[in-house]
N, CA, C and O atoms as a GROMACS GRO file, in nm:
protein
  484
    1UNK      N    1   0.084  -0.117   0.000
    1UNK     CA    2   0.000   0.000   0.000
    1UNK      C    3   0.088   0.123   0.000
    1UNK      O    4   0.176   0.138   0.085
    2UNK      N    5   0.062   0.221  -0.106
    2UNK     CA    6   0.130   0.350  -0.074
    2UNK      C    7   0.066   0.433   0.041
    2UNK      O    8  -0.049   0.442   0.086
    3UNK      N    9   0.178   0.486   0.068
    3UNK     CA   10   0.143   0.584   0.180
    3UNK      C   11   0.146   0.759   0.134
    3UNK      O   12   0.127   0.846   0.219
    4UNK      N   13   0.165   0.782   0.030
    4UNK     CA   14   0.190   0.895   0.000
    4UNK      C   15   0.067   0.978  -0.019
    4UNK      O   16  -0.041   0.938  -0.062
    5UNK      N   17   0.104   1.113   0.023
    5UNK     CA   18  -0.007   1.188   0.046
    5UNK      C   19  -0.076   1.286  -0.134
    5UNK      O   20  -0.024   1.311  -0.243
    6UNK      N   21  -0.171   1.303  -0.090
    6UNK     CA   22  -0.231   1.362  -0.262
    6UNK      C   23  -0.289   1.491  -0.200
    6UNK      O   24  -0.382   1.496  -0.120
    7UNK      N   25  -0.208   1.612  -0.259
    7UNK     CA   26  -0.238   1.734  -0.214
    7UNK      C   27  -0.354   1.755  -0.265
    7UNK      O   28  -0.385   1.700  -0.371
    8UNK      N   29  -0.447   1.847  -0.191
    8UNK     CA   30  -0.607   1.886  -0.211
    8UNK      C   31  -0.543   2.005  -0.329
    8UNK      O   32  -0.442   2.056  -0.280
    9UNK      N   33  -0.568   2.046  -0.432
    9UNK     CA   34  -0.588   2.136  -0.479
    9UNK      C   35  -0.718   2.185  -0.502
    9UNK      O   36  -0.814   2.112  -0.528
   10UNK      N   37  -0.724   2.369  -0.486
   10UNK     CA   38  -0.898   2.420  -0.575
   10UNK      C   39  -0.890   2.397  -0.678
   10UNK      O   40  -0.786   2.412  -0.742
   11UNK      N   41  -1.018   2.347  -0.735
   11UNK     CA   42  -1.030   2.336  -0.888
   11UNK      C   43  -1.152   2.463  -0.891
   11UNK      O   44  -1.180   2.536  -0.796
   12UNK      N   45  -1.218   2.467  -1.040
   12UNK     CA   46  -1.288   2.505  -1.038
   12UNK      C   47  -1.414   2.438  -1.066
   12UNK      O   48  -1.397   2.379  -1.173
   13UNK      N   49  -1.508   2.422  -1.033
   13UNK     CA   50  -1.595   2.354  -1.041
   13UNK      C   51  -1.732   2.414  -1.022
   13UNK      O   52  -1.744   2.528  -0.978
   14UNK      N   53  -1.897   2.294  -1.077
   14UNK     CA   54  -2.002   2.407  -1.108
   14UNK      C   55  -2.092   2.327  -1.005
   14UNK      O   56  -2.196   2.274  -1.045
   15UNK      N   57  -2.056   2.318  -0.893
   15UNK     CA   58  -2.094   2.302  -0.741
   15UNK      C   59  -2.073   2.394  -0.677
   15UNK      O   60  -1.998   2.488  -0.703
   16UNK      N   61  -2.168   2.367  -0.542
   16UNK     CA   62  -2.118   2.482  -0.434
   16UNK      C   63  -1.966   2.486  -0.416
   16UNK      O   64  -1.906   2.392  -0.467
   17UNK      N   65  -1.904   2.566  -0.361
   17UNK     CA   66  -1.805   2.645  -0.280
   17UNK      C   67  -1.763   2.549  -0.246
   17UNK      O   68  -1.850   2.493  -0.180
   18UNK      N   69  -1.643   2.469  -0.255
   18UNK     CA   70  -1.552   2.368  -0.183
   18UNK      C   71  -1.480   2.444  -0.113
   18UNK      O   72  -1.401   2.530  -0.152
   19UNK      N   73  -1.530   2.391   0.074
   19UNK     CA   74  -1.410   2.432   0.154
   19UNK      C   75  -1.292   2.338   0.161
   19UNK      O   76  -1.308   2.218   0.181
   20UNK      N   77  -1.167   2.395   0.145
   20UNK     CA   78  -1.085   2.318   0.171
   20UNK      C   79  -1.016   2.290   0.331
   20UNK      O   80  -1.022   2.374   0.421
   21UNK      N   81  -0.961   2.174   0.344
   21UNK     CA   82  -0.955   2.206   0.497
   21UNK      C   83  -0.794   2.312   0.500
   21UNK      O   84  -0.738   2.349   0.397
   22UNK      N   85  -0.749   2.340   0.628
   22UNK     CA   86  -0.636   2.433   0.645
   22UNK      C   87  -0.499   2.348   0.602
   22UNK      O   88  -0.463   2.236   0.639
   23UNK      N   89  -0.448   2.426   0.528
   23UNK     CA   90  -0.310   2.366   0.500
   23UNK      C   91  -0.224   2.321   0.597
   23UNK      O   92  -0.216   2.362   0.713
   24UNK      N   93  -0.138   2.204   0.524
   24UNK     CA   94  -0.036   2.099   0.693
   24UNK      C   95   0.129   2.125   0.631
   24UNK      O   96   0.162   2.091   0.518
   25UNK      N   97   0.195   2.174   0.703
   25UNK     CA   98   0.324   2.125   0.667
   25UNK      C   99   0.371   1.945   0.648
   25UNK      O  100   0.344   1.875   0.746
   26UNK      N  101   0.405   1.909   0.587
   26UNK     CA  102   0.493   1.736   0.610
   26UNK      C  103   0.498   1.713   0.742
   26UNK      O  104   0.478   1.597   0.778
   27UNK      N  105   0.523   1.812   0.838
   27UNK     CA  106   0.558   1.782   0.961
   27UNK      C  107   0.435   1.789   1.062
   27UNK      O  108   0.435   1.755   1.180
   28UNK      N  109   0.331   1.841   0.989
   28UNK     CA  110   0.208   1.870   1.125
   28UNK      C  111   0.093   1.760   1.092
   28UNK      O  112  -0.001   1.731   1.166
   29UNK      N  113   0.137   1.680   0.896
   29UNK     CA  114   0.040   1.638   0.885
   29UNK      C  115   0.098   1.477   0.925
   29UNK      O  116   0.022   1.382   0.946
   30UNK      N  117   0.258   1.472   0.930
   30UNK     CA  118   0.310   1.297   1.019
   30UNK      C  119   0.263   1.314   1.185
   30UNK      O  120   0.206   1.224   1.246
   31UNK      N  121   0.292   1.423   1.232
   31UNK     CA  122   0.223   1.432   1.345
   31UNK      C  123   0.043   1.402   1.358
   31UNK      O  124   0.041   1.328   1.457
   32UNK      N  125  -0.014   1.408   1.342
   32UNK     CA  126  -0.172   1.396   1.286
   32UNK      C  127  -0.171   1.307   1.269
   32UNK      O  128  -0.229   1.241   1.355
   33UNK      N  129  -0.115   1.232   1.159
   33UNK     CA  130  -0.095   1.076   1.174
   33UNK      C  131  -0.060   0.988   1.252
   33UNK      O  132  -0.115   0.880   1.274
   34UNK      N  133   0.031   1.030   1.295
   34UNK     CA  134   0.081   0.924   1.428
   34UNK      C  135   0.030   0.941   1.544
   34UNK      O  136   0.094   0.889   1.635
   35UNK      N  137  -0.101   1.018   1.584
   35UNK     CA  138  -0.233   1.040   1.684
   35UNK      C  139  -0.305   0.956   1.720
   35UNK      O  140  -0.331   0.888   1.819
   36UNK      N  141  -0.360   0.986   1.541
   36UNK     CA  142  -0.426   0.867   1.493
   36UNK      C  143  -0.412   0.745   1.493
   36UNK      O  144  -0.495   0.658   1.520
   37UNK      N  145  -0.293   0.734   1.458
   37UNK     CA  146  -0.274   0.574   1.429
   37UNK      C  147  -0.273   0.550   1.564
   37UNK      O  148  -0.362   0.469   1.591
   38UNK      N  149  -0.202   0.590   1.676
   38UNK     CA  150  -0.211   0.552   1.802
   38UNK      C  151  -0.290   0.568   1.824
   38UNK      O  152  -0.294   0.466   1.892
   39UNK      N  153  -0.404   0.617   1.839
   39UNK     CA  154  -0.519   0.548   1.923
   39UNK      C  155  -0.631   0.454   1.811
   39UNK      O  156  -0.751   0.431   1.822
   40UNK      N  157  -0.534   0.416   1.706
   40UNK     CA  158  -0.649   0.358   1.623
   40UNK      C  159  -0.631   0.184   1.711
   40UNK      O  160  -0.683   0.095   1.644
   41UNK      N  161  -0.592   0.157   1.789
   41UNK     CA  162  -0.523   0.027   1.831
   41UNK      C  163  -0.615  -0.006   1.958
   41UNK      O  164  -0.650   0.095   2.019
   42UNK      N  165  -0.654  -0.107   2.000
   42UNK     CA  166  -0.748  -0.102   2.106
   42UNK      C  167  -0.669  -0.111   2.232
   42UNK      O  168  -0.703  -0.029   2.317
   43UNK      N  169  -0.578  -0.186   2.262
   43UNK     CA  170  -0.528  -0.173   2.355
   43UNK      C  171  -0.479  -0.066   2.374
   43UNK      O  172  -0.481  -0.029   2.491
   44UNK      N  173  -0.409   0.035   2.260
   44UNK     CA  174  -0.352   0.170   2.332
   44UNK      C  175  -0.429   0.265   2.342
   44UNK      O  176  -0.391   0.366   2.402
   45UNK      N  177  -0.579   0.256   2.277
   45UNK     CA  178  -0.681   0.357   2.290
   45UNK      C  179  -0.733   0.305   2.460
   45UNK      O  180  -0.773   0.395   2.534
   46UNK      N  181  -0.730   0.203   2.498
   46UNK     CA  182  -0.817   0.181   2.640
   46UNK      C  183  -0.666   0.222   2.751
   46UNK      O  184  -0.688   0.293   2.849
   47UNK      N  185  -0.519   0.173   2.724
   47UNK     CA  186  -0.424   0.256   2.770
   47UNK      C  187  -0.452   0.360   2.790
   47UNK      O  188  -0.470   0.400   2.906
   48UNK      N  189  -0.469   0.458   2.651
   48UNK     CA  190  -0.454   0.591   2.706
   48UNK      C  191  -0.579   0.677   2.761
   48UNK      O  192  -0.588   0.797   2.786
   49UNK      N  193  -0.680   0.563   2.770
   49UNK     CA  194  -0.815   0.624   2.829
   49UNK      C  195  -0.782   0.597   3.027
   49UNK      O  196  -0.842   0.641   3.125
   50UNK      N  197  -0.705   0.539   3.018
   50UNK     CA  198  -0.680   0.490   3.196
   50UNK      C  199  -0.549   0.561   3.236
   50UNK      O  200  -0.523   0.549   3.355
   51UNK      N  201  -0.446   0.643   3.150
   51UNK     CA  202  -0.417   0.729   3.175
   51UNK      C  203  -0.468   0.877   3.159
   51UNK      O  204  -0.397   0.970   3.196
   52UNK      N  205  -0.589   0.896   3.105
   52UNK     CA  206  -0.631   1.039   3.108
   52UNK      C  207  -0.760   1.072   3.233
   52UNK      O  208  -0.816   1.176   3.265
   53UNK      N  209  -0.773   0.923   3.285
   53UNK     CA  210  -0.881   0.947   3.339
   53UNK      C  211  -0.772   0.969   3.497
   53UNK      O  212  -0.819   0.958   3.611
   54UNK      N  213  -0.644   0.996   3.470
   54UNK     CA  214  -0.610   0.959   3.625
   54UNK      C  215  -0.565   1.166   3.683
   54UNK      O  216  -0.503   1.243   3.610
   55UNK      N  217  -0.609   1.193   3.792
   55UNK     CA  218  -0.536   1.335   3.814
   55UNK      C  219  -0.429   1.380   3.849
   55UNK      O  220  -0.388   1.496   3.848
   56UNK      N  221  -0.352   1.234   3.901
   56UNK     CA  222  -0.181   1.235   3.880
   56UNK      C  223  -0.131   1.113   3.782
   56UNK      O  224  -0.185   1.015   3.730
   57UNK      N  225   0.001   1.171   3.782
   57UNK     CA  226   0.036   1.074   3.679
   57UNK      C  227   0.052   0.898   3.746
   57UNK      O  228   0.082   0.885   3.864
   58UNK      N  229   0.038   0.813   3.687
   58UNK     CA  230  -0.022   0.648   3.652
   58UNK      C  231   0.107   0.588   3.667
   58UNK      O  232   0.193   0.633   3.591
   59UNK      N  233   0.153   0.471   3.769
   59UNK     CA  234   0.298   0.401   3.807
   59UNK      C  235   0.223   0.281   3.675
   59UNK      O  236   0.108   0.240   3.668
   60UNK      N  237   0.332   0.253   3.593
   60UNK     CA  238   0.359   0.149   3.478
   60UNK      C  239   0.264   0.040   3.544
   60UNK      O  240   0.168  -0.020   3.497
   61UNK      N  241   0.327   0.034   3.680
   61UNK     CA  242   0.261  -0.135   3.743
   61UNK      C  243   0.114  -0.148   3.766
   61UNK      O  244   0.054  -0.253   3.790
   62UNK      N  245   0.063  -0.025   3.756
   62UNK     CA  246  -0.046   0.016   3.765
   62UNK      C  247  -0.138  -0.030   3.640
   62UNK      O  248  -0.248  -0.076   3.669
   63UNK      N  249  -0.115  -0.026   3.556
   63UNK     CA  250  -0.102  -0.032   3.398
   63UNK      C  251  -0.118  -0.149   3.379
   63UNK      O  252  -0.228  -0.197   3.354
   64UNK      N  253   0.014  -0.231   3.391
   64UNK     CA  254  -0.014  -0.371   3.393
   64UNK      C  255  -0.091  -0.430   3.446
   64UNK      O  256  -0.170  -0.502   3.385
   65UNK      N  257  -0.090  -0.420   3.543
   65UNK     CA  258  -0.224  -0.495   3.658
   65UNK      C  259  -0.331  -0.504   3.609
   65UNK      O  260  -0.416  -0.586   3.642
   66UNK      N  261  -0.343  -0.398   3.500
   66UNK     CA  262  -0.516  -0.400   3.463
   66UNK      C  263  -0.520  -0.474   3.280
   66UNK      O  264  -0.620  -0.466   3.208
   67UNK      N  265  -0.435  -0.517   3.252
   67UNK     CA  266  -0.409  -0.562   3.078
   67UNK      C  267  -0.381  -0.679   3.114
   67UNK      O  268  -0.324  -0.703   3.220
   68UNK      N  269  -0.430  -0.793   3.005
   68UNK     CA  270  -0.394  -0.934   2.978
   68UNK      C  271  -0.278  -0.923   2.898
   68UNK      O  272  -0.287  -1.000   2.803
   69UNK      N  273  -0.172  -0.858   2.898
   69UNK     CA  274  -0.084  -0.877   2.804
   69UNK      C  275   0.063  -0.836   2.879
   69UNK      O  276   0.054  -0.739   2.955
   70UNK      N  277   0.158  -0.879   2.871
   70UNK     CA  278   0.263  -0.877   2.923
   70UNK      C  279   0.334  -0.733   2.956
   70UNK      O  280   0.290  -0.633   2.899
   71UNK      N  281   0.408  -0.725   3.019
   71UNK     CA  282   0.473  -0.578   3.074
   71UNK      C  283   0.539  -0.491   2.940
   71UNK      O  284   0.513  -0.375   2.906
   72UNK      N  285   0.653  -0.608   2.864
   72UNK     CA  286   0.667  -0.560   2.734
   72UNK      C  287   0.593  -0.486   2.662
   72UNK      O  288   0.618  -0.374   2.620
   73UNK      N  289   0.491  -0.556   2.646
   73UNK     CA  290   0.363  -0.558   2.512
   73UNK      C  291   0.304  -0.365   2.597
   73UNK      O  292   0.295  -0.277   2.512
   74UNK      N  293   0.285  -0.339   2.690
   74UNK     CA  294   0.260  -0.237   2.768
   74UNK      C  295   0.330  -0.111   2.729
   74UNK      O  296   0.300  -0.001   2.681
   75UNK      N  297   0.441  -0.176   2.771
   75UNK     CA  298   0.579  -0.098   2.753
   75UNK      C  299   0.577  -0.056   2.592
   75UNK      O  300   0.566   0.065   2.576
   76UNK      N  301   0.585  -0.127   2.484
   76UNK     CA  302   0.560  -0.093   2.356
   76UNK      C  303   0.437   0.015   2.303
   76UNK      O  304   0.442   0.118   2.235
   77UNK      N  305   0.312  -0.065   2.373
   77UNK     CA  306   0.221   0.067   2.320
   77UNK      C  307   0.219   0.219   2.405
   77UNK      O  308   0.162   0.324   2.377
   78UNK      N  309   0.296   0.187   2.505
   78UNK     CA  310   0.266   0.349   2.625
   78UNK      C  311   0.442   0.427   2.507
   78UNK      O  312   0.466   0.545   2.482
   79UNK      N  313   0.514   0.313   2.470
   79UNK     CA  314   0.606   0.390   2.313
   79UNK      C  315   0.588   0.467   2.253
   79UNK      O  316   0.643   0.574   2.225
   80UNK      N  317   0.459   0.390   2.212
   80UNK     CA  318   0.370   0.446   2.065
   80UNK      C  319   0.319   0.556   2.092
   80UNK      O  320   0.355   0.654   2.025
   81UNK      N  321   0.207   0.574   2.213
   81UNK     CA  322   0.155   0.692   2.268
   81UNK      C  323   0.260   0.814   2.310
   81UNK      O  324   0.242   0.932   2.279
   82UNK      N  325   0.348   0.776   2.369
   82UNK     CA  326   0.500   0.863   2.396
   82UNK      C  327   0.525   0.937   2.258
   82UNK      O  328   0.535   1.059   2.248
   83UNK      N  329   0.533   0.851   2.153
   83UNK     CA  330   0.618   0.926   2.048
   83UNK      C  331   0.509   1.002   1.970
   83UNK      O  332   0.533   1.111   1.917
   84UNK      N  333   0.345   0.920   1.962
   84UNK     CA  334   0.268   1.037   1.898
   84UNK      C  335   0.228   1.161   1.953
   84UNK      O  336   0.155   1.238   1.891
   85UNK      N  337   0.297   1.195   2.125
   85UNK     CA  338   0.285   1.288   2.152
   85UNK      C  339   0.185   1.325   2.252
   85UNK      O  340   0.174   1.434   2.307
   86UNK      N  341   0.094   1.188   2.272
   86UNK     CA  342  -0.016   1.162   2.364
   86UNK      C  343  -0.024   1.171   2.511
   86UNK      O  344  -0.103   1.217   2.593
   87UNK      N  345   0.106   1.100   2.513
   87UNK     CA  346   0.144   1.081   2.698
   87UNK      C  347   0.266   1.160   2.754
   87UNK      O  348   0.331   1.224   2.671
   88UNK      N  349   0.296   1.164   2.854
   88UNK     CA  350   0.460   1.150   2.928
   88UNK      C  351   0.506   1.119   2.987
   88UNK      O  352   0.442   1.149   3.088
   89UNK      N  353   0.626   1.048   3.031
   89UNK     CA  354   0.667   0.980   3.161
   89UNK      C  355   0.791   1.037   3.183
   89UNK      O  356   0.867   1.087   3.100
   90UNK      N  357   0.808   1.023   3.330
   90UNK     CA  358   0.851   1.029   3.418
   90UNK      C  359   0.940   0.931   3.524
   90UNK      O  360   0.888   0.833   3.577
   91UNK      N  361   1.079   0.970   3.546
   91UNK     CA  362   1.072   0.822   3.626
   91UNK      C  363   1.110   0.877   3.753
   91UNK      O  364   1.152   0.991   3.772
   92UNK      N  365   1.085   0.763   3.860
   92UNK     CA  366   1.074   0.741   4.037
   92UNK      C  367   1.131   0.626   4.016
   92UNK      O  368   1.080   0.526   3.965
   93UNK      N  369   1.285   0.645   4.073
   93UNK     CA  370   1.296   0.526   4.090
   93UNK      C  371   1.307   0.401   3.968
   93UNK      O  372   1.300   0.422   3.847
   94UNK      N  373   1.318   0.325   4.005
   94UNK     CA  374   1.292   0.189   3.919
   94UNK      C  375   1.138   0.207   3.840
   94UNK      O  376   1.115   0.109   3.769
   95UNK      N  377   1.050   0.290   3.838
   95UNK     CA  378   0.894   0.272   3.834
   95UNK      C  379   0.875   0.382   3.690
   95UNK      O  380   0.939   0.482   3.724
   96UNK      N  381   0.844   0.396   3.613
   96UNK     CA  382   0.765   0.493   3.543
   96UNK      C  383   0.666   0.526   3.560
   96UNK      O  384   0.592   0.435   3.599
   97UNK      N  385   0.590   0.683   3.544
   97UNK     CA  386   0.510   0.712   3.524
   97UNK      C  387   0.410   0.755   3.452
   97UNK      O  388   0.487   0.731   3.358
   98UNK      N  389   0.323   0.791   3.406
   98UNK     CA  390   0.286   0.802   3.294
   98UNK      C  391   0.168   0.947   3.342
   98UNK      O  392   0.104   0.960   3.446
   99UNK      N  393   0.173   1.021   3.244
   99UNK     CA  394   0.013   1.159   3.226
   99UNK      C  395   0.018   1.178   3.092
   99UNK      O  396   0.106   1.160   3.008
  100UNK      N  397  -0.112   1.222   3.088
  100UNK     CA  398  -0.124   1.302   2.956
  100UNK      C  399  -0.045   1.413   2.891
  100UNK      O  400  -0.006   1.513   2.953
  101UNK      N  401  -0.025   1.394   2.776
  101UNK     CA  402   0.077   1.490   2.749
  101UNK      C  403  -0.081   1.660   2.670
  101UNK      O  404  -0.129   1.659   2.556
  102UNK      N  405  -0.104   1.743   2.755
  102UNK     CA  406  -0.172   1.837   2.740
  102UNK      C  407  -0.162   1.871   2.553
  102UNK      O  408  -0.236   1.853   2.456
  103UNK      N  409  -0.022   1.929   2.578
  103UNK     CA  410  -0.013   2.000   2.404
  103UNK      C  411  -0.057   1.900   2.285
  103UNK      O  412  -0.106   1.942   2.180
  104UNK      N  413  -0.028   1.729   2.318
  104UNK     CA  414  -0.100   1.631   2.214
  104UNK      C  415  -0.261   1.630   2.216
  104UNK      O  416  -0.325   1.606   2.114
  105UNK      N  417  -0.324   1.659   2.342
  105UNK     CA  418  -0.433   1.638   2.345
  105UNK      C  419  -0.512   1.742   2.271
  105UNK      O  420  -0.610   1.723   2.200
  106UNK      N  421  -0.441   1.882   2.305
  106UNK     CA  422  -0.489   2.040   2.259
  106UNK      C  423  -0.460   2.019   2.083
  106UNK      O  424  -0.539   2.073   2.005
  107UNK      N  425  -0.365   1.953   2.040
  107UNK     CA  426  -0.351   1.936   1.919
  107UNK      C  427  -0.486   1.852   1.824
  107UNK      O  428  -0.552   1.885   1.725
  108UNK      N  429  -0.482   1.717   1.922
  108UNK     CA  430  -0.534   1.606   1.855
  108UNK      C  431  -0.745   1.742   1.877
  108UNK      O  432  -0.779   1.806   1.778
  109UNK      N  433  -0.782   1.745   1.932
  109UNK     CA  434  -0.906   1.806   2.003
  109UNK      C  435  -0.909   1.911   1.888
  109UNK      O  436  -1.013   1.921   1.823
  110UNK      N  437  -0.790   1.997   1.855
  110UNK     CA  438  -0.784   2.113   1.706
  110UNK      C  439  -0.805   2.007   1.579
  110UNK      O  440  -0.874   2.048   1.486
  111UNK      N  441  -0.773   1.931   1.574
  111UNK     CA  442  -0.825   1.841   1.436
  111UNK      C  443  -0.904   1.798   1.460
  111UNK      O  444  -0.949   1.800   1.346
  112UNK      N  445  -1.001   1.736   1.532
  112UNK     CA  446  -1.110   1.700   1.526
  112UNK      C  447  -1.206   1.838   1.509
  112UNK      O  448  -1.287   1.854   1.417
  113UNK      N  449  -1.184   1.921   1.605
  113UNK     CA  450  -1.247   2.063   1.549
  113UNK      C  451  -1.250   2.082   1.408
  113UNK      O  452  -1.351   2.151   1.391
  114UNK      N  453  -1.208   2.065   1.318
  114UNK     CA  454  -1.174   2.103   1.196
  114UNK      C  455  -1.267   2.025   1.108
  114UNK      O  456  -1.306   2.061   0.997
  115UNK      N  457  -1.301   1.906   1.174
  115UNK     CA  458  -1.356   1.803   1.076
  115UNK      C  459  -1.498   1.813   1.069
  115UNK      O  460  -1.574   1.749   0.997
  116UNK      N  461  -1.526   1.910   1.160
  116UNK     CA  462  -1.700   1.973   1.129
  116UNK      C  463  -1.730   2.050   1.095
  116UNK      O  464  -1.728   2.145   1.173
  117UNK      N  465  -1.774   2.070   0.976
  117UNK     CA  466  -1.789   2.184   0.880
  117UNK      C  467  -1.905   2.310   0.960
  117UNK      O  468  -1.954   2.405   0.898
  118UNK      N  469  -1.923   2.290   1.062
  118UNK     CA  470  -1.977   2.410   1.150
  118UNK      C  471  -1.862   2.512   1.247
  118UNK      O  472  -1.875   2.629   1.284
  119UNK      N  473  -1.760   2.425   1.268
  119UNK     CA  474  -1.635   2.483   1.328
  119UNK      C  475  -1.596   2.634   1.281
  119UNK      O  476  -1.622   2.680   1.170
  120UNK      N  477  -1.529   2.704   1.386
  120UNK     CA  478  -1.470   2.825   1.321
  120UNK      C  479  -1.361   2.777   1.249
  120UNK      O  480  -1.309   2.675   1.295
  121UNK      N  481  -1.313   2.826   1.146
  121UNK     CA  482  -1.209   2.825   1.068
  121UNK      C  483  -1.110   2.898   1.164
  121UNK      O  484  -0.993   2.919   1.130
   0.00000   0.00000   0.00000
């Protein structure tokens, strides 16, 4: 499967008014992607729903305790969420921690804004 992106250009056309959505640099629209893709995953979407629901930040072991899947397998998707920008950790000790990373959330929350054509521009 290609992955390459197909720029929106205006055409002209004898329809209503095509809004286009706001232009992305390469860099805001791999970011956007890698949001997405992280929480397109069930285990890291219910991850990062049990770290947002917490008001301090979440000990790893904490984490585990509540997943059928090994500490690794944990460790890999709280990765994924780390690098799309979702979470942050922290360490204590031998222990990690984990919170929401605010500016991913304020980001990811601005694109979904966008995707309803009632939104302010």
């Amino acid at each position: 499967m290609n992955n390459t992106t197909i720029p929106l250009q205006p055409i002209d056309t004898y329809c209503e008014t095509v809004i286009l959505p706001p232009r992305q640099t390469p860099e805001e629209h791999a970011s956007e992607l890698a949001r997405f893709k992280a929480l397109a995953d069930s285990t890291r979407l219910q991850i990062f729903r049990l770290i947002a629901a917490q008001r301090e930040p979440i000990c790893a072991c904490e984490i585990v305790d509540r997943f059928d899947v090994s500490q690794p397998t944990i460790a890999h998707h709280t990765k994924i969420l780390r690098e799309a920008g979702l979470i942050t950790v922290s360490r204590r000790g031998i222990w990690a921690y984990y919170e929401v990373d605010r500016n991913g959330i304020d980001q990811l929350q601005g694109t979904i804004a966008t995707l309803s054509p009632l939104s302010p521009r």
